[in-house]
CHARMM-style PDB file with segment names, atoms N, HN, CA, C and O in Angstrom:
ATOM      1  N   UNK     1      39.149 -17.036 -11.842  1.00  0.00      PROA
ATOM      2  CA  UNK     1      38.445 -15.957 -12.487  1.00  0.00      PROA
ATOM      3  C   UNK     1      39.295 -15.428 -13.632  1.00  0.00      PROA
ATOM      4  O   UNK     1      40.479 -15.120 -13.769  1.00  0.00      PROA
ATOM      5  N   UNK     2      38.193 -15.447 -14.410  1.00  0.00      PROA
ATOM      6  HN  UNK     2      37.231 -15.697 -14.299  1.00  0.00      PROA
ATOM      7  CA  UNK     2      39.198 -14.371 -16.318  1.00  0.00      PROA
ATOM      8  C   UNK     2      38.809 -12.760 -16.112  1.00  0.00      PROA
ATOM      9  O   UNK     2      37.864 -12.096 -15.686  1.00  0.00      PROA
ATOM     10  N   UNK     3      40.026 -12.569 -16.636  1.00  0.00      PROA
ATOM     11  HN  UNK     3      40.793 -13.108 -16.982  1.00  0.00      PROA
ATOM     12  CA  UNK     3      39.476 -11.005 -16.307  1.00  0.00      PROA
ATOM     13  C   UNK     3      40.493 -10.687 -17.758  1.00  0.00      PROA
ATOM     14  O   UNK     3      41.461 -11.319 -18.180  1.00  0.00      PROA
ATOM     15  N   UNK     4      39.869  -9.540 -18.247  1.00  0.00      PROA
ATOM     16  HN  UNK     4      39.083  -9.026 -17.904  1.00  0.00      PROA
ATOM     17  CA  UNK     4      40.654  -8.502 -19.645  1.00  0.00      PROA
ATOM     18  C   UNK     4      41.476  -8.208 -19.241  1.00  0.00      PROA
ATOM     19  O   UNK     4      42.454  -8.833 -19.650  1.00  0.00      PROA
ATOM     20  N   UNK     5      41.762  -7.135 -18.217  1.00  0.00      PROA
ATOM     21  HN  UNK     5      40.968  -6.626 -17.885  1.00  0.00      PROA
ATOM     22  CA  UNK     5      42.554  -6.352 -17.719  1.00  0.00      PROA
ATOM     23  C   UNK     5      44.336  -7.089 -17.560  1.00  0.00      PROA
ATOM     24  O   UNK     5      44.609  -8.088 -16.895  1.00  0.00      PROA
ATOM     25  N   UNK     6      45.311  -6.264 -18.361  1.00  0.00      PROA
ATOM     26  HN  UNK     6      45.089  -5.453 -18.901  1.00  0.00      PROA
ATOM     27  CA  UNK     6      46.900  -7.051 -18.359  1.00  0.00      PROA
ATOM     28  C   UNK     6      47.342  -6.546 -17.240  1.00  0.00      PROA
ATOM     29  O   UNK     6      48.155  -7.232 -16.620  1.00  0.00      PROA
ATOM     30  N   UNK     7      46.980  -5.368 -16.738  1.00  0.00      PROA
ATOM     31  HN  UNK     7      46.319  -4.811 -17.241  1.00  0.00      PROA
ATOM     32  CA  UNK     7      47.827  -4.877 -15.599  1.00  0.00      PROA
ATOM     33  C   UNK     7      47.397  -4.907 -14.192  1.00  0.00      PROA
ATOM     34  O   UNK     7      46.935  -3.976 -13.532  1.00  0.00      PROA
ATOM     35  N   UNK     8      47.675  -6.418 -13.749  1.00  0.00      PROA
ATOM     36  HN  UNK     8      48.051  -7.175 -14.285  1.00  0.00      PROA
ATOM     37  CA  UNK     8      47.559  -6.763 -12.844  1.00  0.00      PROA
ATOM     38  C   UNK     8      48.975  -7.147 -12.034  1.00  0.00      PROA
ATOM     39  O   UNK     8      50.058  -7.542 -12.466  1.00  0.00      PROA
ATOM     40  N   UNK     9      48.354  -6.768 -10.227  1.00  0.00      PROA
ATOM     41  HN  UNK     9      47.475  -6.447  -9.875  1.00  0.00      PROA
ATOM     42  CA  UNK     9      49.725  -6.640  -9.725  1.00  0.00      PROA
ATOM     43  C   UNK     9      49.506  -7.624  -8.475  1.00  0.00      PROA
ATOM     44  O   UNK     9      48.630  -7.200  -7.721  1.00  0.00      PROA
ATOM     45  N   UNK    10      49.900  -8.445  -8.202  1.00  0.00      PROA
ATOM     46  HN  UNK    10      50.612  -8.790  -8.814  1.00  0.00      PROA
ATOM     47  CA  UNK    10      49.622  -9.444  -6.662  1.00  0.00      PROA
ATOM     48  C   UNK    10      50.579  -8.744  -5.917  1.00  0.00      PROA
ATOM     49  O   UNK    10      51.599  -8.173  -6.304  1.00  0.00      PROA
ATOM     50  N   UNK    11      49.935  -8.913  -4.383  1.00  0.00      PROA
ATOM     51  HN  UNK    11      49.107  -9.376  -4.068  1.00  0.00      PROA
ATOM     52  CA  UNK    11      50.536  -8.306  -3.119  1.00  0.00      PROA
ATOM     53  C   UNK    11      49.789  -8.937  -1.772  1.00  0.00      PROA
ATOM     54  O   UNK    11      49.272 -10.054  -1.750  1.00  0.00      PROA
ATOM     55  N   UNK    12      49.827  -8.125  -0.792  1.00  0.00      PROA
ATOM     56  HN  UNK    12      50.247  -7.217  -0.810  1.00  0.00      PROA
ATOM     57  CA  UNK    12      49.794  -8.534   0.816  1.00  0.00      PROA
ATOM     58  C   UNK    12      49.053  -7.022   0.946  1.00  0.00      PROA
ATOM     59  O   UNK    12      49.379  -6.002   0.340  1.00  0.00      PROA
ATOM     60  N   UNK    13      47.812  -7.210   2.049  1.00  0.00      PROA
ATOM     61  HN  UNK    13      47.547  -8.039   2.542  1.00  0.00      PROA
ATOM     62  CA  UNK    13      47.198  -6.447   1.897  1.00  0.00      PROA
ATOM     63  C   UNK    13      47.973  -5.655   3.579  1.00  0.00      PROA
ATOM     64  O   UNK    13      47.746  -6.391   4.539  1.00  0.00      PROA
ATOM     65  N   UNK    14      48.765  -4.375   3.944  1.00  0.00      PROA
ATOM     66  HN  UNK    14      48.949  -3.777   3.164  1.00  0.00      PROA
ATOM     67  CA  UNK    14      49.741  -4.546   4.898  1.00  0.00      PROA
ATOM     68  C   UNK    14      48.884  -3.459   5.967  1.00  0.00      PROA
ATOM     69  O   UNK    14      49.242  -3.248   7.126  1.00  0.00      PROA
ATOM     70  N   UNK    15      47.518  -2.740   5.216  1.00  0.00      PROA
ATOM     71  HN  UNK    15      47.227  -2.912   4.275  1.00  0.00      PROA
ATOM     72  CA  UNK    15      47.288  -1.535   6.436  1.00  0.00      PROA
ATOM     73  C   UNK    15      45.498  -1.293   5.590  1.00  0.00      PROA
ATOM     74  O   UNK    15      45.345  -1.120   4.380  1.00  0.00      PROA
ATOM     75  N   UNK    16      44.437  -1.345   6.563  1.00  0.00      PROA
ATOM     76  HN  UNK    16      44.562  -1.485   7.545  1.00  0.00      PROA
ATOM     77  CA  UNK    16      43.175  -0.560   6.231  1.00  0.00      PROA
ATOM     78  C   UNK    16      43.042   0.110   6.765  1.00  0.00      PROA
ATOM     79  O   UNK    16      43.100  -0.138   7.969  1.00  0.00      PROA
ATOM     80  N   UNK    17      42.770   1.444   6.350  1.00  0.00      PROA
ATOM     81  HN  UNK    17      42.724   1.646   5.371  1.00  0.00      PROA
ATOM     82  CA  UNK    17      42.193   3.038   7.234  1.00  0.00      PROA
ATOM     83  C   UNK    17      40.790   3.225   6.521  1.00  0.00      PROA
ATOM     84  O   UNK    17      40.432   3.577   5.397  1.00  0.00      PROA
ATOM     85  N   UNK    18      40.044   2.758   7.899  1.00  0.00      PROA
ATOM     86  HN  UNK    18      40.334   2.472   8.812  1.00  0.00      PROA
ATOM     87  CA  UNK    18      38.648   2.746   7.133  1.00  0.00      PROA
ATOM     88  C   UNK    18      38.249   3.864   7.566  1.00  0.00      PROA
ATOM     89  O   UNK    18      38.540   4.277   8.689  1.00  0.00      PROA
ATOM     90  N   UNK    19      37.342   4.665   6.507  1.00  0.00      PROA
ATOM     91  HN  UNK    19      37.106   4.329   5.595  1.00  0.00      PROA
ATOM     92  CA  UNK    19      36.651   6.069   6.889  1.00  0.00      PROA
ATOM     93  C   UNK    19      35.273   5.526   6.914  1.00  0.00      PROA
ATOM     94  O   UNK    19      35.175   4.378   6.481  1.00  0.00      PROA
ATOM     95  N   UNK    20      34.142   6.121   7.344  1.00  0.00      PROA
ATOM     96  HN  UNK    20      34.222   7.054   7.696  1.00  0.00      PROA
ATOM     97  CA  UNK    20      32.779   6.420   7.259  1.00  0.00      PROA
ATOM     98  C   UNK    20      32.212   5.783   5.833  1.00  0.00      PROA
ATOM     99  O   UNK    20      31.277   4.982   5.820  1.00  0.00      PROA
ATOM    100  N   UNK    21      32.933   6.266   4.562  1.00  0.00      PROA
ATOM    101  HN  UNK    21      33.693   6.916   4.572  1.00  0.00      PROA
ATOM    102  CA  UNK    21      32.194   5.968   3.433  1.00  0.00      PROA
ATOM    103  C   UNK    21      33.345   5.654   2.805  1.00  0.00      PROA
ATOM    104  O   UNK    21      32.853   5.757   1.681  1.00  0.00      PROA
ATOM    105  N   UNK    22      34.428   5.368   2.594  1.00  0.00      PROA
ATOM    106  HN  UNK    22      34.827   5.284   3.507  1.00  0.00      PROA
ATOM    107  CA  UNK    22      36.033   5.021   1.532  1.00  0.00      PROA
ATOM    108  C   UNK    22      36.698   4.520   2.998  1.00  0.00      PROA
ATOM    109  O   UNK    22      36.494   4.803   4.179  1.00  0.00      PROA
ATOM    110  N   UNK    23      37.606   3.617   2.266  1.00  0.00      PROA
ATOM    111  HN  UNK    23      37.771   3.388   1.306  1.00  0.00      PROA
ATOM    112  CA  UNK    23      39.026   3.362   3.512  1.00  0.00      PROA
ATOM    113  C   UNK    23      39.928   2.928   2.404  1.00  0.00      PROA
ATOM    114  O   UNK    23      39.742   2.399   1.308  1.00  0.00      PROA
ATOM    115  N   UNK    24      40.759   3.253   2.937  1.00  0.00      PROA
ATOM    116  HN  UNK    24      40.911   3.683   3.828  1.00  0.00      PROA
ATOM    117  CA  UNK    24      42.326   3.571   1.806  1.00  0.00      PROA
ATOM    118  C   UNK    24      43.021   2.158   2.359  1.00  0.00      PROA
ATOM    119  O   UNK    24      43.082   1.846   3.548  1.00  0.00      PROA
ATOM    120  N   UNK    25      43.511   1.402   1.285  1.00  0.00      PROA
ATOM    121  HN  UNK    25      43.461   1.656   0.319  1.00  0.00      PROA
ATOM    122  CA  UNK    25      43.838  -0.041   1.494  1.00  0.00      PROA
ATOM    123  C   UNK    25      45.242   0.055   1.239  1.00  0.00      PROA
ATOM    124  O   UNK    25      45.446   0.439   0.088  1.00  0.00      PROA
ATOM    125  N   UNK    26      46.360  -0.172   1.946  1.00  0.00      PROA
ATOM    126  HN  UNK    26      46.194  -0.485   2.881  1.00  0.00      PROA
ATOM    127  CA  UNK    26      47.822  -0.667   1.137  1.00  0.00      PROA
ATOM    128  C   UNK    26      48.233  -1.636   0.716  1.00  0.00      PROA
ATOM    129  O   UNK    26      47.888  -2.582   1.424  1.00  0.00      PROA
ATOM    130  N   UNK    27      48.791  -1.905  -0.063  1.00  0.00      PROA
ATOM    131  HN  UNK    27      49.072  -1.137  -0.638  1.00  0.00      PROA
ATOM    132  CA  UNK    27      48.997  -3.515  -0.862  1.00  0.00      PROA
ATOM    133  C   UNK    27      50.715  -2.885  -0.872  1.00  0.00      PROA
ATOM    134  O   UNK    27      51.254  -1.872  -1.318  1.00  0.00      PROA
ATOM    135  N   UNK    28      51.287  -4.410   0.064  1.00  0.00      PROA
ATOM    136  HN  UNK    28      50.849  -5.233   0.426  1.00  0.00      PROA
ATOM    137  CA  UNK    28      52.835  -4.382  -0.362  1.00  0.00      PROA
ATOM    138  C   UNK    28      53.007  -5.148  -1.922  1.00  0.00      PROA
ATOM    139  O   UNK    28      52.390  -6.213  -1.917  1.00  0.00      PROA
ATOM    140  N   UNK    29      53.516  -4.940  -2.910  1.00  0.00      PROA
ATOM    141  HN  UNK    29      54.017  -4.075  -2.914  1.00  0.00      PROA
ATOM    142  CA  UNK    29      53.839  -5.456  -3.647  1.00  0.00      PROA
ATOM    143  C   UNK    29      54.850  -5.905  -4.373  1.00  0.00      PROA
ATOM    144  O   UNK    29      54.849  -6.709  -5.305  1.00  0.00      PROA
ATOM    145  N   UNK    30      55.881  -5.206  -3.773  1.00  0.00      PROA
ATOM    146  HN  UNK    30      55.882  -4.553  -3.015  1.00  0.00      PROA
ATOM    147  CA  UNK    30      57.170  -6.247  -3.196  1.00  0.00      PROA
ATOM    148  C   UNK    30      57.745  -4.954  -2.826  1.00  0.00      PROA
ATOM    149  O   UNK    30      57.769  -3.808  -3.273  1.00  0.00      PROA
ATOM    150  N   UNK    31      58.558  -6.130  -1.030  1.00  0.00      PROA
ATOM    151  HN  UNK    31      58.539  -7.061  -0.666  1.00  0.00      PROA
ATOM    152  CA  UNK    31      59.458  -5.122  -0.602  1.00  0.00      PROA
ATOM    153  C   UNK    31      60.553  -4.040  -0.779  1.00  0.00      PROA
ATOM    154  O   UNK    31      61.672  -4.367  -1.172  1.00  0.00      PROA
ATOM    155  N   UNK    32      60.258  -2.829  -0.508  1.00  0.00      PROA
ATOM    156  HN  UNK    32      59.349  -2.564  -0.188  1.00  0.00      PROA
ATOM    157  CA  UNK    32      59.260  -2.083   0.378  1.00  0.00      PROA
ATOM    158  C   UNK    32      58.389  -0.832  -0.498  1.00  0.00      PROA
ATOM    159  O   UNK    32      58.198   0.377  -0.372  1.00  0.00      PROA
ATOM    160  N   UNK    33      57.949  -2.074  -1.580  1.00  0.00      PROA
ATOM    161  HN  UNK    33      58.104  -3.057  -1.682  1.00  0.00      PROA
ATOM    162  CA  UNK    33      57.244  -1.024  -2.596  1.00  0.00      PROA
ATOM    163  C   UNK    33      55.628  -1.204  -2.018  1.00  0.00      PROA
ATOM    164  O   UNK    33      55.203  -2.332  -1.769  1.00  0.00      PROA
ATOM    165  N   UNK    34      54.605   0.259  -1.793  1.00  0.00      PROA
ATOM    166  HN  UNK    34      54.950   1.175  -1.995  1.00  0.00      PROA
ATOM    167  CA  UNK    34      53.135  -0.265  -1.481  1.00  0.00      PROA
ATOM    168  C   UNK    34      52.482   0.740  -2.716  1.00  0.00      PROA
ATOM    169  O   UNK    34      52.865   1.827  -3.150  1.00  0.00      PROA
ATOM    170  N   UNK    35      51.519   0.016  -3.013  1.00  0.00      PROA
ATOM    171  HN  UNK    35      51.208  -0.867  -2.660  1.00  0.00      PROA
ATOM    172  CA  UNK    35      50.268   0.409  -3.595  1.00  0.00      PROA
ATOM    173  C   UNK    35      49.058   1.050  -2.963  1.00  0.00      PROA
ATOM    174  O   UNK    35      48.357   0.189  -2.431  1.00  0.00      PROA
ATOM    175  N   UNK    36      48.676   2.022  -2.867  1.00  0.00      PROA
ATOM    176  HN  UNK    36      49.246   2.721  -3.299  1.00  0.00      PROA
ATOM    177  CA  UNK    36      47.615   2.519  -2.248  1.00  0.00      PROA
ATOM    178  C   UNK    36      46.214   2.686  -3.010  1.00  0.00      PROA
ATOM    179  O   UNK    36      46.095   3.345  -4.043  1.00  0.00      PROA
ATOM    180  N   UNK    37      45.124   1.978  -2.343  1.00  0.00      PROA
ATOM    181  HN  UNK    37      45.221   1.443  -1.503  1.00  0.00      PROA
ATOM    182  CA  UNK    37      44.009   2.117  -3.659  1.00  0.00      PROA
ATOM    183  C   UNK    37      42.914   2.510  -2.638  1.00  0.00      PROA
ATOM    184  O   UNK    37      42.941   2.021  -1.508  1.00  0.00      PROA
ATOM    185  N   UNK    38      41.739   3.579  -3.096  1.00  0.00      PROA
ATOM    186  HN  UNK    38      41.718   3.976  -4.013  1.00  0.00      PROA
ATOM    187  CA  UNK    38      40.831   4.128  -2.130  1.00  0.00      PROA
ATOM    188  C   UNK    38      39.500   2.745  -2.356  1.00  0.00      PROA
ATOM    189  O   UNK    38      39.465   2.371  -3.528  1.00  0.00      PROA
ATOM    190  N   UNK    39      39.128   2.475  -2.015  1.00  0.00      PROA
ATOM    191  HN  UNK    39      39.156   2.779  -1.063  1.00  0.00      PROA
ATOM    192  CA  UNK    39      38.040   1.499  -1.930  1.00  0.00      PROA
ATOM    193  C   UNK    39      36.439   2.086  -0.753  1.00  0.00      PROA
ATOM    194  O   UNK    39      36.396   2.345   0.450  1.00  0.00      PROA
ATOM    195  N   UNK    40      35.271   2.095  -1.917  1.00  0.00      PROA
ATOM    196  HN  UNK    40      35.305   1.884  -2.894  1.00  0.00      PROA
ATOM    197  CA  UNK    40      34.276   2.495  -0.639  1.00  0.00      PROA
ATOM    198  C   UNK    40      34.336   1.425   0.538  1.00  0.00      PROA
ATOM    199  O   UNK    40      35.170   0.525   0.642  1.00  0.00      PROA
ATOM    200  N   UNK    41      33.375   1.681   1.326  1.00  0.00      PROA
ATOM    201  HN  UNK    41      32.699   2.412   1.241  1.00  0.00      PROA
ATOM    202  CA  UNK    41      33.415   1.149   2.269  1.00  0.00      PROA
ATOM    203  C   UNK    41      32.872  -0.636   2.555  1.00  0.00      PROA
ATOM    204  O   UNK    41      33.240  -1.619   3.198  1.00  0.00      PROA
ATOM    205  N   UNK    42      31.723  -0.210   1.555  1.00  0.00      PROA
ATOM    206  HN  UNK    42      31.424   0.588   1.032  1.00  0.00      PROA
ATOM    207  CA  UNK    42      31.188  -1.251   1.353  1.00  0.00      PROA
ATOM    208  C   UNK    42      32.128  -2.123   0.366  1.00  0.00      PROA
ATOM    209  O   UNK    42      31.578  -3.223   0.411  1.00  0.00      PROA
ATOM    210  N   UNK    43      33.066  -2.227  -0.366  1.00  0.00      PROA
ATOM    211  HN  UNK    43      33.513  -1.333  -0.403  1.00  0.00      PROA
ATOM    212  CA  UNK    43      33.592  -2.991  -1.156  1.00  0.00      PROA
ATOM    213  C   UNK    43      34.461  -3.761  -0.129  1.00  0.00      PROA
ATOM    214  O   UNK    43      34.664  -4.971  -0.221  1.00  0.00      PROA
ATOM    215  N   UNK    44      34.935  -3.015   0.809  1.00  0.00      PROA
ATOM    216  HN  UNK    44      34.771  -2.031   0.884  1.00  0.00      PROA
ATOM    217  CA  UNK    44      35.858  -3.816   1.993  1.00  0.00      PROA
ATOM    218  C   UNK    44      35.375  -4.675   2.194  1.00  0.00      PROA
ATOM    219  O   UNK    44      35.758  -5.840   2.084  1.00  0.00      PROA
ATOM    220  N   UNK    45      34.078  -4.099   2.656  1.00  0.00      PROA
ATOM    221  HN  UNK    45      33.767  -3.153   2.745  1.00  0.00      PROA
ATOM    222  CA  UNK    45      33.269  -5.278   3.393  1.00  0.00      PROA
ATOM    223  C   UNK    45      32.781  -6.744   2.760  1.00  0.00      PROA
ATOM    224  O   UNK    45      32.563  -7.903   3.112  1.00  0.00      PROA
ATOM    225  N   UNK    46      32.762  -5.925   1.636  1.00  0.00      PROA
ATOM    226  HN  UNK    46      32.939  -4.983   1.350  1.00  0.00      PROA
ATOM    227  CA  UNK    46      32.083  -7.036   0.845  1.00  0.00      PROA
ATOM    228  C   UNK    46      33.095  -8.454   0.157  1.00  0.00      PROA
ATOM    229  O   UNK    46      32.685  -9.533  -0.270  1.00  0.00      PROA
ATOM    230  N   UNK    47      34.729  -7.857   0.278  1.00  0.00      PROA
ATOM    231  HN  UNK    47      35.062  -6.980   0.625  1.00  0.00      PROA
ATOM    232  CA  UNK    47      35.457  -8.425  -0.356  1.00  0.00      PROA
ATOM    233  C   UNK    47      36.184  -9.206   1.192  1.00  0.00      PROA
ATOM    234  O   UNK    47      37.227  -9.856   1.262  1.00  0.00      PROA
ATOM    235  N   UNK    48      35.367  -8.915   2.134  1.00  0.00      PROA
ATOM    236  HN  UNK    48      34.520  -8.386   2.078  1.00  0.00      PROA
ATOM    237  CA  UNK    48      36.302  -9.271   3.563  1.00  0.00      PROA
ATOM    238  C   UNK    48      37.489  -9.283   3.594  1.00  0.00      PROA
ATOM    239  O   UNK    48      38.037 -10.310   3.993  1.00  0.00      PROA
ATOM    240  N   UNK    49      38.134  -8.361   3.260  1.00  0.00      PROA
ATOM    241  HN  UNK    49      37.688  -7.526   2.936  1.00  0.00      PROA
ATOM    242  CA  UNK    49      39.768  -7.564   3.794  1.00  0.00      PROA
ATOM    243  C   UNK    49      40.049  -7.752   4.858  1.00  0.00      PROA
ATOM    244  O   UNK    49      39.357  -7.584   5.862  1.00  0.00      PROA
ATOM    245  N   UNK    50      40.931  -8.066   4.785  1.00  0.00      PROA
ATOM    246  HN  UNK    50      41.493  -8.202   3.970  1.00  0.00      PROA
ATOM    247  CA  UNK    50      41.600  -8.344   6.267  1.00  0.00      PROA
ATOM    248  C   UNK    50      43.078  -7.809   6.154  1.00  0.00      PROA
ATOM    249  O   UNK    50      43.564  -8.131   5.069  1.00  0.00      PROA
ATOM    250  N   UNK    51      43.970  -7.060   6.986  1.00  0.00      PROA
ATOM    251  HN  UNK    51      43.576  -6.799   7.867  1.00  0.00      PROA
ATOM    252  CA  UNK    51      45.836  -7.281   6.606  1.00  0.00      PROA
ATOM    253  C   UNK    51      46.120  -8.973   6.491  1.00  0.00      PROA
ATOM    254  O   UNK    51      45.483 -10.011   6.667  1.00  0.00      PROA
ATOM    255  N   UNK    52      47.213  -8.643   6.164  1.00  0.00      PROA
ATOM    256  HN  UNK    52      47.730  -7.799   6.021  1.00  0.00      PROA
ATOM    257  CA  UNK    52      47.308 -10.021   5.797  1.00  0.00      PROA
ATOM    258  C   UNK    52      46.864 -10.919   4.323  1.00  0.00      PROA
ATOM    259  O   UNK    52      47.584 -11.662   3.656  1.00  0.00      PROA
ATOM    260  N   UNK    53      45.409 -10.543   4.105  1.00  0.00      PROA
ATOM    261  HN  UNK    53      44.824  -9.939   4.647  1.00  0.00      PROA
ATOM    262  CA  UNK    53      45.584 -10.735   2.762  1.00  0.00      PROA
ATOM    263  C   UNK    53      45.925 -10.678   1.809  1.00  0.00      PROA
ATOM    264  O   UNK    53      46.349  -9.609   1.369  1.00  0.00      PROA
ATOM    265  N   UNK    54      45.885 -11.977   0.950  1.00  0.00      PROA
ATOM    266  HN  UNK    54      45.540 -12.846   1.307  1.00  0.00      PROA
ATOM    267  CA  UNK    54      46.633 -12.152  -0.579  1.00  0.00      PROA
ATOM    268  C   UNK    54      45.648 -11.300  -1.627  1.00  0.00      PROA
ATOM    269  O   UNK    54      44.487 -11.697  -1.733  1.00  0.00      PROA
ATOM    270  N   UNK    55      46.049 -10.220  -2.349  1.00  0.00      PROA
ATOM    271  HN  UNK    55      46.992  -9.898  -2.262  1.00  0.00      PROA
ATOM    272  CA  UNK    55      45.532 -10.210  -3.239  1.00  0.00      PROA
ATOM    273  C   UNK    55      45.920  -9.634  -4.617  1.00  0.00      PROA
ATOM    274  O   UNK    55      47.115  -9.583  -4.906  1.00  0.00      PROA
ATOM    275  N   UNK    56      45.271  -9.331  -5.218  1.00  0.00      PROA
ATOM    276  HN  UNK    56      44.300  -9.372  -4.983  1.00  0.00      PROA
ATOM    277  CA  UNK    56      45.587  -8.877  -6.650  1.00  0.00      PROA
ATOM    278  C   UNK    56      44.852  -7.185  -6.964  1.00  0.00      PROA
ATOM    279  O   UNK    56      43.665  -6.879  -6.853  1.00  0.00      PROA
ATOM    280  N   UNK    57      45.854  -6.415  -7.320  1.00  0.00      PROA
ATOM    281  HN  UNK    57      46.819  -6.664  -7.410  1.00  0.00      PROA
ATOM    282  CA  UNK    57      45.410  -5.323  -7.794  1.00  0.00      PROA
ATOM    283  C   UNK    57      45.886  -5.024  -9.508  1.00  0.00      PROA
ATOM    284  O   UNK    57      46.949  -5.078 -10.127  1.00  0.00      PROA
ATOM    285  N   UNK    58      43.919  -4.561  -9.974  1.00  0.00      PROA
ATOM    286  HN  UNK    58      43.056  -4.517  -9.472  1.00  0.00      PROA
ATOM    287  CA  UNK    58      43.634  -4.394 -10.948  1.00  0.00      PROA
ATOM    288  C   UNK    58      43.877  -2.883 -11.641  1.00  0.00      PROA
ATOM    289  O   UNK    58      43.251  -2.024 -11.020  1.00  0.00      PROA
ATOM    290  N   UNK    59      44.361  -2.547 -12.369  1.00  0.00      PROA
ATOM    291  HN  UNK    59      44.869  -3.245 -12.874  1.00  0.00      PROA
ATOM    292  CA  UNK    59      44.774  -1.162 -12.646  1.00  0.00      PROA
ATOM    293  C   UNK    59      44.265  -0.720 -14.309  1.00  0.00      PROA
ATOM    294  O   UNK    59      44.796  -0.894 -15.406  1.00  0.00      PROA
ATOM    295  N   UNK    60      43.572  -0.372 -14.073  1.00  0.00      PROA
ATOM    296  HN  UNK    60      43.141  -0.231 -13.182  1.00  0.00      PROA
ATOM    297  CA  UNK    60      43.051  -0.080 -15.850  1.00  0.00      PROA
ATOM    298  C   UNK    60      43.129   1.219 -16.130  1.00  0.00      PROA
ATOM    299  O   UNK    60      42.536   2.174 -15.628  1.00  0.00      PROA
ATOM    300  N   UNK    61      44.303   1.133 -17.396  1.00  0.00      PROA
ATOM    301  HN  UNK    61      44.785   0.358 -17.804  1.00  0.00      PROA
ATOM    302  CA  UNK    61      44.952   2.167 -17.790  1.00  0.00      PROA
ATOM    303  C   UNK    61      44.259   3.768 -18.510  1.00  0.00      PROA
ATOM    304  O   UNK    61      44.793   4.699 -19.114  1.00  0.00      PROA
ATOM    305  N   UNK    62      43.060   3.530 -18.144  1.00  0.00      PROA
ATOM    306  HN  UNK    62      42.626   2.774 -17.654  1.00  0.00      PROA
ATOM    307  CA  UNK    62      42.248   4.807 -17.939  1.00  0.00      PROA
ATOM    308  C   UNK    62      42.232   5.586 -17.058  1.00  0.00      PROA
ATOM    309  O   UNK    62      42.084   6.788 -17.280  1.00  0.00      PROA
ATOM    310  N   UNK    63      42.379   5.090 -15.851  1.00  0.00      PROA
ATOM    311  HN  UNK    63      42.499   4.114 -15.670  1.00  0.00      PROA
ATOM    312  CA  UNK    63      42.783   5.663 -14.603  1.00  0.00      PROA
ATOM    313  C   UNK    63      43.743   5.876 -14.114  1.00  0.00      PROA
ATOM    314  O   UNK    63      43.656   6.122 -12.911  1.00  0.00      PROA
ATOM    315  N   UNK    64      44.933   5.898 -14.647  1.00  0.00      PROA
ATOM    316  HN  UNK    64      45.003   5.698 -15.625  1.00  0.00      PROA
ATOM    317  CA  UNK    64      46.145   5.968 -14.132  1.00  0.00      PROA
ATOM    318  C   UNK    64      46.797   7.012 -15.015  1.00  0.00      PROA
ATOM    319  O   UNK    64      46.800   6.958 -16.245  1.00  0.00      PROA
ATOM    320  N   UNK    65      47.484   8.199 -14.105  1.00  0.00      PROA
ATOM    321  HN  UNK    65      47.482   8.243 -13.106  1.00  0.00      PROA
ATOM    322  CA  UNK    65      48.446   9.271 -14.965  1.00  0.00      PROA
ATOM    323  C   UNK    65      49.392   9.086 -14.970  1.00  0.00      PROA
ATOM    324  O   UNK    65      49.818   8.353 -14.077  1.00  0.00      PROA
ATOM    325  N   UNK    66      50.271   9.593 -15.913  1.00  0.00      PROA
ATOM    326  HN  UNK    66      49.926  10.188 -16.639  1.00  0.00      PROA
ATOM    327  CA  UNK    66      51.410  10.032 -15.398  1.00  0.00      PROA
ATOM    328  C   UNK    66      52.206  11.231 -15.912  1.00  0.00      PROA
ATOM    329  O   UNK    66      52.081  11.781 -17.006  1.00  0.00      PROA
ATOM    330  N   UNK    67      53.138  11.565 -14.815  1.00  0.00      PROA
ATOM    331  HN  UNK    67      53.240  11.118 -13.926  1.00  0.00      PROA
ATOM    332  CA  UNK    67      53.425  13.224 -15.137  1.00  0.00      PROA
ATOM    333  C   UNK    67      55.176  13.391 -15.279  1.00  0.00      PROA
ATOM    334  O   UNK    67      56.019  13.068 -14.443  1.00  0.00      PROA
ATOM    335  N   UNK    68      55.326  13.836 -16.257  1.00  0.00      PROA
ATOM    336  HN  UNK    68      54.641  14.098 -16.936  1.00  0.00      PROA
ATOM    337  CA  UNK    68      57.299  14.260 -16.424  1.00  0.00      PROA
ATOM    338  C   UNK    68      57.599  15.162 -16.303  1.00  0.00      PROA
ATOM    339  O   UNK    68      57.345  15.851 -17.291  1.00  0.00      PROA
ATOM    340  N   UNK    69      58.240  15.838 -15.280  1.00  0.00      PROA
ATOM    341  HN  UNK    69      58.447  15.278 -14.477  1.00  0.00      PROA
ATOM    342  CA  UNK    69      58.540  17.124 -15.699  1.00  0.00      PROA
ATOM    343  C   UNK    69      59.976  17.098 -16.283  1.00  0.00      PROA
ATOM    344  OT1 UNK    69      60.480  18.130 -16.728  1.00  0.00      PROA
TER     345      UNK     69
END
């Protein structure tokens, strides 16, 4: 798959906390750094998550802050 997006990050998918409607996914992306990304519910499902999985997180720099104090 092609995708636009440069800021992409591969990892191990290490913990799902599924809620009702969102479940919060962790991605190790190298030890012992994790990524946390909220995902509805249905995207889990749909992408069949499992721990253990390989995957890739997409980060588009619209959505992402950052703060200095």
């Amino acid at each position: 798959m092609r995708i636009s997006a440069r800021n992409q990050i591969e990892g191990v998918v290490k913990k799902i906390e599924k809620g009702e409607v969102a479940s919060t996914v962790k991605i190790e992306i190298a030890e012992p750094a994790i990524l946390t990304s909220m995902l509805t519910k249905e995207a889990v499902e749909d992408l069949d998550l499992k721990e253990g999985d390989k995957v890739e997180a997409v980060i588009k720099a619209t959505e992402v802050l950052v703060l200095k104090e």
